[in-house]
C-alpha positions as CSV (number, residue, x, y, z in Angstrom):
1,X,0.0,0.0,0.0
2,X,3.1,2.4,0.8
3,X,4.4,2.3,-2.4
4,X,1.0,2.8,-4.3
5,X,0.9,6.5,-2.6
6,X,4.3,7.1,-3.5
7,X,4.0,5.9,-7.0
8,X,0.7,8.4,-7.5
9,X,2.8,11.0,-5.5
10,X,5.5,10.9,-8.1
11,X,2.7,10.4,-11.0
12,X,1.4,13.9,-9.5
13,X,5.2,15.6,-9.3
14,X,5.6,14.4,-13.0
15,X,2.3,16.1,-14.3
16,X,3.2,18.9,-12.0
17,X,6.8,19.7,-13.6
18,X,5.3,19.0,-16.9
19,X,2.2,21.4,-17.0
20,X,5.1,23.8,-15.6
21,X,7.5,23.4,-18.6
22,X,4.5,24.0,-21.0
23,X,3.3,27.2,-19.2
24,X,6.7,28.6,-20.1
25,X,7.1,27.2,-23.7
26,X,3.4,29.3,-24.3
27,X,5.0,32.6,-23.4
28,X,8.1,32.1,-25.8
29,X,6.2,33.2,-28.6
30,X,4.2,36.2,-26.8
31,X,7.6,37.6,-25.6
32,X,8.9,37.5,-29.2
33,X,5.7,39.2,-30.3
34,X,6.2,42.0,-27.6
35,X,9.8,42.5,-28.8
36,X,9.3,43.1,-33.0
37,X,6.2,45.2,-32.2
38,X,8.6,47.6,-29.8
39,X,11.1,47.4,-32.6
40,X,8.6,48.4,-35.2
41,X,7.0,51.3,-33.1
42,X,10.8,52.5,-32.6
43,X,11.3,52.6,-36.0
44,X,8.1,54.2,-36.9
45,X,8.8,56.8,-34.3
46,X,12.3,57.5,-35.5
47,X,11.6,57.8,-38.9
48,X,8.7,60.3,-38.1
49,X,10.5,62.5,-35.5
50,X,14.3,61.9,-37.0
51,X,14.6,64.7,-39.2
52,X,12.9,66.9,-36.4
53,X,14.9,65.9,-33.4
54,X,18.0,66.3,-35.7
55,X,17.2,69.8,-36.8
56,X,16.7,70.7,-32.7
57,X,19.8,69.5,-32.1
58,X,21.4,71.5,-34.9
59,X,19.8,74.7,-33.4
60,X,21.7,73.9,-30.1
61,X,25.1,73.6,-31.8
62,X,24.4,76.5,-33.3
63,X,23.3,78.5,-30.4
64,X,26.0,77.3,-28.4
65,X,29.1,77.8,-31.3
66,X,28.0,81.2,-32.4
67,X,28.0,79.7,-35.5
């Protein structure tokens, strides 16, 4: 009878460290899906404000040369 429990206790571990092991396999691809869209926004924002930001700082120089 002892060793019934402790086989369906180590059964239950088992299932246990395996329904872990997919949990984190599922947010792989969510993470991945997180990171491109951050990408794309960066480089949507960049190319929109690039030429603007670059012309401010070309204003400072300017300011601050005397040039």
């Amino acid at each position: 009878m002892n060793m019934t429990w402790m086989r369906r206790a180590i059964d239950r571990l088992r299932a246990s460290g395996q329904d872990l092991a997919d949990d984190e396999r599922g947010d792989v691809p969510g993470w991945v899906l997180i990171t491109l869209m951050t990408a794309g926004l960066v480089v949507v924002i960049w190319a929109l404000a690039g030429p603007a930001l670059a012309g401010l700082f070309e204003q400072a120089i300017e300011r601050v040369s005397g040039f």
